[in-house]
Biotite code that builds the C-alpha atoms (Angstrom):
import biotite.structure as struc

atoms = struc.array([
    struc.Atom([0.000, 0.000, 0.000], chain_id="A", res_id=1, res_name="UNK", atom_name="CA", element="C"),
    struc.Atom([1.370, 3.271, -0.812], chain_id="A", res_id=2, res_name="UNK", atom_name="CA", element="C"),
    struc.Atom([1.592, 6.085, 1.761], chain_id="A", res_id=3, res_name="UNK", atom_name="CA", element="C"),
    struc.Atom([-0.641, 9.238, 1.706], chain_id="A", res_id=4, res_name="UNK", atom_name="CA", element="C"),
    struc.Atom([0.184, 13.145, 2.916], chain_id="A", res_id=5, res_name="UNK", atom_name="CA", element="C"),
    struc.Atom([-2.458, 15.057, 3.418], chain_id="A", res_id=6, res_name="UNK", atom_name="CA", element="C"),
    struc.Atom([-2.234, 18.701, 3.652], chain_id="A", res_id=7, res_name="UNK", atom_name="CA", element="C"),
    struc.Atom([-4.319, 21.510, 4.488], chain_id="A", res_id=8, res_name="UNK", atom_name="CA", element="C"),
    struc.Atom([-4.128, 23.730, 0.828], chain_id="A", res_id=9, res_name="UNK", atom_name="CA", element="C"),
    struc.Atom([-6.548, 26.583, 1.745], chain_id="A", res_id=10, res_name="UNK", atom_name="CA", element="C"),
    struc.Atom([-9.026, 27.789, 3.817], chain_id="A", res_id=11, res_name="UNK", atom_name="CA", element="C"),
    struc.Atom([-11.830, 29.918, 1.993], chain_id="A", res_id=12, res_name="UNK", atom_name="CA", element="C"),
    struc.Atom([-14.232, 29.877, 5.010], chain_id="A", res_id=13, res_name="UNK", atom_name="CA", element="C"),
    struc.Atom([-13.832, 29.781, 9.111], chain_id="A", res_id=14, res_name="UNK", atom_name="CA", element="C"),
    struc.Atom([-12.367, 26.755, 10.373], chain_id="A", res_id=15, res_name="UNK", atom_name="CA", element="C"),
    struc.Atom([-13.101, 26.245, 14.371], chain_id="A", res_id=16, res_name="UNK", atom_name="CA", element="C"),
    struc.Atom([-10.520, 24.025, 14.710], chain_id="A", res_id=17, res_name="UNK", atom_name="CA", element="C"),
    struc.Atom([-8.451, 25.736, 13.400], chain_id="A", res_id=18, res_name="UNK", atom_name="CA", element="C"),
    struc.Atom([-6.695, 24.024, 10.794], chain_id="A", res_id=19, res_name="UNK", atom_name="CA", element="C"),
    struc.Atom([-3.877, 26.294, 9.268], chain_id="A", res_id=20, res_name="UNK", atom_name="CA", element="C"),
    struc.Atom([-2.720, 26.248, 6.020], chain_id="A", res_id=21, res_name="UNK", atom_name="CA", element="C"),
    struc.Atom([0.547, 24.087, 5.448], chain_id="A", res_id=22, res_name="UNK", atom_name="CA", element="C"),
    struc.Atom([-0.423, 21.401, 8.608], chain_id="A", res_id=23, res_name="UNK", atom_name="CA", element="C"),
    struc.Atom([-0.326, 17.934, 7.339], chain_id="A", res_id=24, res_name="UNK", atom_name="CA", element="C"),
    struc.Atom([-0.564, 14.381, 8.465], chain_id="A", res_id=25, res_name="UNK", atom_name="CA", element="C"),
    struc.Atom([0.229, 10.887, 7.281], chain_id="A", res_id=26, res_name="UNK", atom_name="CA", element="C"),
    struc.Atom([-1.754, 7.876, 6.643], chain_id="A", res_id=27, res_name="UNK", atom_name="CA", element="C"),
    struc.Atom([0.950, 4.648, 6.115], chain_id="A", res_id=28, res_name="UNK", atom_name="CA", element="C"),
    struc.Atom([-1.824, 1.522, 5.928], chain_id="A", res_id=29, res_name="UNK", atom_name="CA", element="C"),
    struc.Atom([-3.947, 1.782, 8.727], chain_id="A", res_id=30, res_name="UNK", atom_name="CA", element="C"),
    struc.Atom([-1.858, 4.463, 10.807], chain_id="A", res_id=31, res_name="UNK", atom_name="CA", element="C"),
    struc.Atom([-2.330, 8.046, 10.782], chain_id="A", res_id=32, res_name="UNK", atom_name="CA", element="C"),
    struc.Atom([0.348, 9.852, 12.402], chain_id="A", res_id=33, res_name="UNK", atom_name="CA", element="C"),
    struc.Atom([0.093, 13.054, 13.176], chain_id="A", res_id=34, res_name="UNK", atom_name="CA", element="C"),
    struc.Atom([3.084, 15.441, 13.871], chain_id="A", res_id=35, res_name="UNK", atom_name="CA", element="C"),
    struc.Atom([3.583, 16.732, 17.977], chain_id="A", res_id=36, res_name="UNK", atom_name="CA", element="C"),
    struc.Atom([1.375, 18.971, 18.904], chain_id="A", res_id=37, res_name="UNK", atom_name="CA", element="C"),
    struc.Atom([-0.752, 19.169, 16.035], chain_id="A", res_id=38, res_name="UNK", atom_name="CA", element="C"),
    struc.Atom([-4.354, 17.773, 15.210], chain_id="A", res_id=39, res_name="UNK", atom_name="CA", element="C"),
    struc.Atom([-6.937, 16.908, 12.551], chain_id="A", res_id=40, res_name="UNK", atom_name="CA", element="C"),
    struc.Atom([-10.496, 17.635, 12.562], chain_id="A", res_id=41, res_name="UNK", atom_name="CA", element="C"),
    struc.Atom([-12.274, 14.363, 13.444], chain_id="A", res_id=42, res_name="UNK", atom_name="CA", element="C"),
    struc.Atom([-15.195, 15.379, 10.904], chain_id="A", res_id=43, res_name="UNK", atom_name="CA", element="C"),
    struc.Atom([-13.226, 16.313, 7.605], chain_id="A", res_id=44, res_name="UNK", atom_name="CA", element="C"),
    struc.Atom([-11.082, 12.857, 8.424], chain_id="A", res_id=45, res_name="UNK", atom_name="CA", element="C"),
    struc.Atom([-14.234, 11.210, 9.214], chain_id="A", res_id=46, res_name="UNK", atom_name="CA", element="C"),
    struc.Atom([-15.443, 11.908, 5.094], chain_id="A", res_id=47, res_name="UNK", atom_name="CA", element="C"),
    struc.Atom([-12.172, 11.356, 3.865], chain_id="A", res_id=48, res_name="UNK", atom_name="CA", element="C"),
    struc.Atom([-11.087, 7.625, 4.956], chain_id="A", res_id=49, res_name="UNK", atom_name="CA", element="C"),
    struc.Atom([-13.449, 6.241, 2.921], chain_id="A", res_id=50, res_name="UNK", atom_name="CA", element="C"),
    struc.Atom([-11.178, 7.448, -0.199], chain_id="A", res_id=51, res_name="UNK", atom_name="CA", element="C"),
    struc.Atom([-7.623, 6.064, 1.637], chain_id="A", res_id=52, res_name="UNK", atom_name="CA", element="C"),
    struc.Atom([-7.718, 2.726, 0.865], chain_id="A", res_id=53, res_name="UNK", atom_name="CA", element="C"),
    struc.Atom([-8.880, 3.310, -2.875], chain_id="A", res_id=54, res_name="UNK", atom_name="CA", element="C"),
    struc.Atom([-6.075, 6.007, -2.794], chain_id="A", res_id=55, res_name="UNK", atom_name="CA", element="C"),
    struc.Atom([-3.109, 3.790, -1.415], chain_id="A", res_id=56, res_name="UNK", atom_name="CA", element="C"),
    struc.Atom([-3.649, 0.899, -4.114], chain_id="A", res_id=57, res_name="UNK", atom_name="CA", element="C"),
    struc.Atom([-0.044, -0.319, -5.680], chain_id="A", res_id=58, res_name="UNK", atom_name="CA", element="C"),
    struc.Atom([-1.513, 0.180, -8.654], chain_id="A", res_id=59, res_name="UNK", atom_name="CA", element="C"),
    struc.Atom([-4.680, 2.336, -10.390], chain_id="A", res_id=60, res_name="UNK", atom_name="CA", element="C"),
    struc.Atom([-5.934, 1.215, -13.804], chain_id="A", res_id=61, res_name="UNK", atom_name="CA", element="C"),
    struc.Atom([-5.641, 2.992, -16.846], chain_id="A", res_id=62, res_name="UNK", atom_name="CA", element="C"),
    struc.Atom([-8.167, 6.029, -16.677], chain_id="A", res_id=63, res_name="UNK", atom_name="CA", element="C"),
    struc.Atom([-8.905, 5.587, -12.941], chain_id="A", res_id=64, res_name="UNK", atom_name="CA", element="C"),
    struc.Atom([-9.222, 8.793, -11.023], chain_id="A", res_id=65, res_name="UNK", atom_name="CA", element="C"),
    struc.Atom([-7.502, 7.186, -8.371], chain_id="A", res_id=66, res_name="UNK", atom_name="CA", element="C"),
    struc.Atom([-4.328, 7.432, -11.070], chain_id="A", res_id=67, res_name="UNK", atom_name="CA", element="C"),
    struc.Atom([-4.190, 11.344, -10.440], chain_id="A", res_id=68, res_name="UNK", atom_name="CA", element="C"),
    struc.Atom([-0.691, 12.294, -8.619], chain_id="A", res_id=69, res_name="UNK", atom_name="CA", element="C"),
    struc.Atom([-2.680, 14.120, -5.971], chain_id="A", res_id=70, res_name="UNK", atom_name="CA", element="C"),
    struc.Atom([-6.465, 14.610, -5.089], chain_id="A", res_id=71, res_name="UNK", atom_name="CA", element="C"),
    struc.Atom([-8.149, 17.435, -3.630], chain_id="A", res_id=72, res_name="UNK", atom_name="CA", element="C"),
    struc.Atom([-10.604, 17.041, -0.946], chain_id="A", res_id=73, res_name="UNK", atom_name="CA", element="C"),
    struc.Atom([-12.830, 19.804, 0.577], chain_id="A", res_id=74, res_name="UNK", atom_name="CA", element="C"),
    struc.Atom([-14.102, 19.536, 4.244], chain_id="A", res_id=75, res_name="UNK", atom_name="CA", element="C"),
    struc.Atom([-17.763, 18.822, 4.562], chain_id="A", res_id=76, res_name="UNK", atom_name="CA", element="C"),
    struc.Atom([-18.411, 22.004, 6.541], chain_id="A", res_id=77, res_name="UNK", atom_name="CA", element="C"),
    struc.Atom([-19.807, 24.674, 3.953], chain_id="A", res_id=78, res_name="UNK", atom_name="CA", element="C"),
    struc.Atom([-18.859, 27.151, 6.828], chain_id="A", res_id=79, res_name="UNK", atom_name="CA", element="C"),
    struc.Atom([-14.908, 25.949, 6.652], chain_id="A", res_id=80, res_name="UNK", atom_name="CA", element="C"),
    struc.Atom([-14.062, 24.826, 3.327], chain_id="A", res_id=81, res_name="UNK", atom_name="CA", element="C"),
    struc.Atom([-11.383, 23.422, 4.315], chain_id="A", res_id=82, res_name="UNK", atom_name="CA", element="C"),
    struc.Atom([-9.261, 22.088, 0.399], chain_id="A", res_id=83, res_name="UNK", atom_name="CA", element="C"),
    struc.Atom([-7.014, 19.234, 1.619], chain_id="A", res_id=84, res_name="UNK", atom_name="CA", element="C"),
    struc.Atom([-4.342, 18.268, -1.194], chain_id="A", res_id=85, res_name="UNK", atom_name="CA", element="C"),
    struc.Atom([-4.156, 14.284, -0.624], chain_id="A", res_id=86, res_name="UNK", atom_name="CA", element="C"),
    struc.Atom([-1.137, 12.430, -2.601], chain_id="A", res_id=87, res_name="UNK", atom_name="CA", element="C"),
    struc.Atom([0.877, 9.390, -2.202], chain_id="A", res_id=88, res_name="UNK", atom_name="CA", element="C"),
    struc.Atom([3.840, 9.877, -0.863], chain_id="A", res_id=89, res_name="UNK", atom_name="CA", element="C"),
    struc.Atom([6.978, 8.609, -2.660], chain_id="A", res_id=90, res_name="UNK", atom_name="CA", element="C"),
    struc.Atom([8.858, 5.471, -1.946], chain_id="A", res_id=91, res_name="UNK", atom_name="CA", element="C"),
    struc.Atom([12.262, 6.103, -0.842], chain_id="A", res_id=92, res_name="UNK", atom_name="CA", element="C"),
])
């Protein structure tokens, strides 16, 4: 399974979190790690695993979505609009 960054892009509402532009996290199979002293909000992550697994797959097929570099995501609050920037992280 390939590992995922996901990154907080842009704000174009009022996030109570408060996410900040730049903070990111990891998802590496089933593990998110987050970096000290930093958080995600539970809702946007709660809309968003359903797309990790699909995301880390080895391989996507020809013409997939899932075959994109990098995804965009947008928090389900229409008050935060959160964009998250989701891509698979390179294998060193």
């Amino acid at each position: 399974m390939k590992a995922l960054r996901v990154t907080v892009e842009r704000i174009e509402g009022y996030c109570n979190q408060p996410m900040l532009i730049g903070d990111s996290f990891l998802v590496e199979g089933g593990k998110i790690k987050i970096p000290h002293q930093k958080h995600v909000c539970m809702w946007a992550l709660q809309s968003m695993m359903p797309i990790f697994p699909l995301l880390q797959r080895a391989e996507s097929r020809k013409g997939d979505w899932t075959s994109k570099r990098q995804q965009i995501f947008v928090c389900p609050d229409p008050k935060g609009k959160v964009y998250y920037r989701i891509e698979r992280v390179e294998e060193k």
